[in-house]
C-alpha positions in Angstrom: 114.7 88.6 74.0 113.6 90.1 77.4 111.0 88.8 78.7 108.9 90.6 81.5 109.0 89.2 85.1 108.8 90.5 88.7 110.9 91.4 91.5 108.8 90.5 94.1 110.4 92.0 97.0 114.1 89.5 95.9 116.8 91.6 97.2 117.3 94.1 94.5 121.5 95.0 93.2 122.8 92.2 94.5 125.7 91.6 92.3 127.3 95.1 93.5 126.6 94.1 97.1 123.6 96.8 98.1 121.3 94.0 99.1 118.1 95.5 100.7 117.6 92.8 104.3 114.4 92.6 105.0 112.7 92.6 108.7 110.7 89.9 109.0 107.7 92.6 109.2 108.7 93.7 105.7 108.6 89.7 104.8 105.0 89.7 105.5 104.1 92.8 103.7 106.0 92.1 100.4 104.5 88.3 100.1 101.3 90.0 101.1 101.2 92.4 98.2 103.4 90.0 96.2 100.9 86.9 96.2 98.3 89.0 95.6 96.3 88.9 91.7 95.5 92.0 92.1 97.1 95.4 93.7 96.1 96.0 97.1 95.1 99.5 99.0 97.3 100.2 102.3 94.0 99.4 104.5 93.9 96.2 102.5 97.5 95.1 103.3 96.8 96.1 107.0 93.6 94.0 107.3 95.9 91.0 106.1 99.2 92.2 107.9 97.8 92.9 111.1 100.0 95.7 111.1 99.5 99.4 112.9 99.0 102.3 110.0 102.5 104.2 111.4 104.5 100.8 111.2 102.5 99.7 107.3 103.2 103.3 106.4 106.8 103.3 106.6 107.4 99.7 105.8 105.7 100.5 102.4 107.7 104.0 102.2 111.1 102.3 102.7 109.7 99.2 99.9 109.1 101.7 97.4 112.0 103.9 97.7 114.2 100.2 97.1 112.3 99.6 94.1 110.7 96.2 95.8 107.0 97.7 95.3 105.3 100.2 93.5 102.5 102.4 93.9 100.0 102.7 91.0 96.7 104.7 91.5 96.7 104.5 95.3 97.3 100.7 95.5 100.5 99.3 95.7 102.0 96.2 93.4 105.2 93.9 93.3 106.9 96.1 90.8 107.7 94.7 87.5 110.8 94.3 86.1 112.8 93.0 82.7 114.5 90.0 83.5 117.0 88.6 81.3 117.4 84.9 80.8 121.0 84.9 80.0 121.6 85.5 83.6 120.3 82.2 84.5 
């Protein structure tokens, strides 16, 4: 059985070594979006980030292409994975 869970901005294909580091900018956003209930809009994630647009922008661009978030209908998520439990 697989259960759903999230990735949550963890460092994605660790076990082959292609860890994504994150800056500690890219810390704020992903436990921004990834403590949030709900998705949050890119001016949303500013407002709590304190971020400029240019910088949010491609912090979220380079989060989403590494599979850490997702964009869904303009907002953006933590992206949700399957986790196995035999790899605990």
């Amino acid at each position: 059985m697989i259960p759903v869970g999230t990735a949550c901005c963890d460092t994605l294909d660790c076990d082959r070594g292609d860890c994504l580091q994150l800056t500690p900018r890219e810390e704020v956003v992903c436990s921004t979006v990834c403590h949030s209930e709900t998705p949050l809009s890119f001016s949303r994630i500013k407002e709590r980030c304190g971020l400029h647009q240019e910088v949010l922008s491609r912090i979220l661009r380079r989060l989403s292409v590494y599979g850490a978030l997702e964009k869904v209908d303009g907002k953006y998520r933590r992206r949700l994975v399957n986790k196995n439990l035999e790899d605990k």
